[in-house]
N, C-alpha and C positions, 0 to 999 in steps of 0.2 A: 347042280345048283339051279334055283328057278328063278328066273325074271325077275321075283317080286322080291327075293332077296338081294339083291343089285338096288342100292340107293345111287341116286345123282347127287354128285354135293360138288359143292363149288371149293377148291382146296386151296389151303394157303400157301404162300409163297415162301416155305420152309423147304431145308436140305433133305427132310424125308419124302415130303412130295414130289419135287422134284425129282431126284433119286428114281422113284417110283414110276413117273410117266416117263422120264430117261429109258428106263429096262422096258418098260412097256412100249416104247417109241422101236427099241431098236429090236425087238420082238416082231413089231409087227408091221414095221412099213418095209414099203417095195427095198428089193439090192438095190436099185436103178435111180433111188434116192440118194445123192451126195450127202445126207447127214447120214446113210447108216452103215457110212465108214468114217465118222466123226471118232475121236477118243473117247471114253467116260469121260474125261473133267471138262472135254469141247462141248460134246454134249450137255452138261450139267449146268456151264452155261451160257449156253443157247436154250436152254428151257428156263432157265429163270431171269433172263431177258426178257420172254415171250411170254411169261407169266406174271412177272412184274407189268409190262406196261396192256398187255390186252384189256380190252373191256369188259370183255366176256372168257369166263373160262371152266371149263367143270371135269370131274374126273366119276366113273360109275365103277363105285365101292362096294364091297361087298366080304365080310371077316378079315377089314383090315388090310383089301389085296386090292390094285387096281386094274379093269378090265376094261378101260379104255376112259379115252379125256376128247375133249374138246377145246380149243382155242377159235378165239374171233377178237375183232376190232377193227380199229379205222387206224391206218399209218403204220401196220406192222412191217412193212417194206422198209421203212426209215429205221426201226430195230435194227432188222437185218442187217441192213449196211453199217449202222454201226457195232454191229458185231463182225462182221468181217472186214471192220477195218482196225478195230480191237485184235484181233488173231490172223492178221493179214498173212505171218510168218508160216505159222500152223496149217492156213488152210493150202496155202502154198505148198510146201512139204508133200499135203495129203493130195493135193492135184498130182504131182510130179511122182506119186507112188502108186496111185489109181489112174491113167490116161485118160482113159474110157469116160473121164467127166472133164475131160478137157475142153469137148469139142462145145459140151453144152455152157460148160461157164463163159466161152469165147461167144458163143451167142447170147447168154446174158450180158455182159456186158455190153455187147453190140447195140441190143437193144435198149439199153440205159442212154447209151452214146448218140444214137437215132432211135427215135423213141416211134412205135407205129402208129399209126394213126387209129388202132383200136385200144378203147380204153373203156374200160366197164361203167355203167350208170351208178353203183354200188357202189360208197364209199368204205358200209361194212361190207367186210370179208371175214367167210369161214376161213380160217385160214389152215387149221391141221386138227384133224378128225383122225381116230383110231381106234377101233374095237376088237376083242376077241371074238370068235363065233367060231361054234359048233355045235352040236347036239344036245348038247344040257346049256349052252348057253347062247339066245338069241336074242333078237331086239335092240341091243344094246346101242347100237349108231343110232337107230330110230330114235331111241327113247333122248340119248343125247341133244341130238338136230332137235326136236320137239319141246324142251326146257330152253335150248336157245332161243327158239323162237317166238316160244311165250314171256323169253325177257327182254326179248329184243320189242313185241309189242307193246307189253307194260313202259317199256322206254321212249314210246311214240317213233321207235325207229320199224318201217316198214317194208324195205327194201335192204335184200342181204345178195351177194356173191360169192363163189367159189372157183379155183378151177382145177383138174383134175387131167393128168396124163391121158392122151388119147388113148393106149393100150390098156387104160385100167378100165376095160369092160363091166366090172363087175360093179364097181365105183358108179361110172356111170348110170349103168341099168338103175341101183340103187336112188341114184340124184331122181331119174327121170321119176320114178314111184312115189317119189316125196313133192313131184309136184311144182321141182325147179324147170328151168327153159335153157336151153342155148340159148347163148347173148351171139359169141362169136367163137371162131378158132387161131390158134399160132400154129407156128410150127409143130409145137411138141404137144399143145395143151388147146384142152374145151372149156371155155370158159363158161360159169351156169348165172344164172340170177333166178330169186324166186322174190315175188310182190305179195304183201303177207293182210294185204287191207282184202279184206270182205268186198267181194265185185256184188 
């Protein structure tokens, strides 16, 4: 499949889409991600929470198949929490069946509860980015990140953030090519910014 057959579209917030960047979510992010021992229906929706209220959002299609999405906006932390206070029960459960994310949701909350004193310039955030890649098919993040941020310019918004697990080297490398910065770091996480105005 060639690059140029991959269109970028921005998808609607129907049970097929959904569905679709679901399987494609739990395909392809990190095990060490708490959502990719979510259920299907926890998952289904937590993506159409995150699709309903984002600002920004797009999926790169190609014979009907999705091979990755994008997600962005301002306030998706306030979703979240209402969504895991919507499945307070659920997510519990899946703590007490997985440990292994116990240690980090105790540090999240910690951090809710004393909050640090680093806090990003960026009010938008990329917030969840995900591509296939291999050999017949490349580009794909670029071409994503690249639509976002010709609508985020059209939008007069000029400044975006993300952040990204410190072990996700490849992530990383990636951010730094595109021309983002470290702002700062956590414990677990790098946080980037990129300023999108013409110097």
């Amino acid at each position: 499949m060639s690059d140029k057959e991959i269109r970028i579209e921005i998808p609607t917030v129907s049970d097929d889409s959904i569905k679709k960047i679901a399987q494609l979510h739990k395909l392809l992010f990190d095990k060490d991600h708490f959502t990719s021992i979510f259920t299907e229906e926890l998952l289904l929706e937590y993506f159409n929470l995150l699709l309903k209220y984002s600002q920004f959002k797009y999926v790169a299609v190609a014979d009907d198949k999705y091979f990755g999405y994008l997600i962005g906006g301002i306030g998706l932390d306030e979703v979240l929490s209402k969504f895991s206070k919507e499945n307070f029960k659920s997510l519990l459960f899946l703590l007490i069946k997985h440990p292994k994310f116990l240690k980090e949701k105790l540090q999240d909350l910690l951090m809710k509860i004393f909050p640090s004193s680093y806090e990003s310039t960026a009010k938008m955030r990329l917030f969840l980015i995900a591509a296939k890649h291999n050999e017949h098919i490349k580009g794909i993040g670029k071409r994503l990140i690249q639509q976002f941020e010709q609508d985020l310019i059209q939008n007069g918004i000029y400044l975006y953030g993300l952040s990204v697990r410190k072990h996700n080297s490849n992530a990383i490398d990636f951010y730094h090519q595109l021309g983002l910065v470290e702002e700062f770091q956590t414990s677990k996480s790098i946080y980037f910014i990129k300023n999108l105005k013409k110097t």
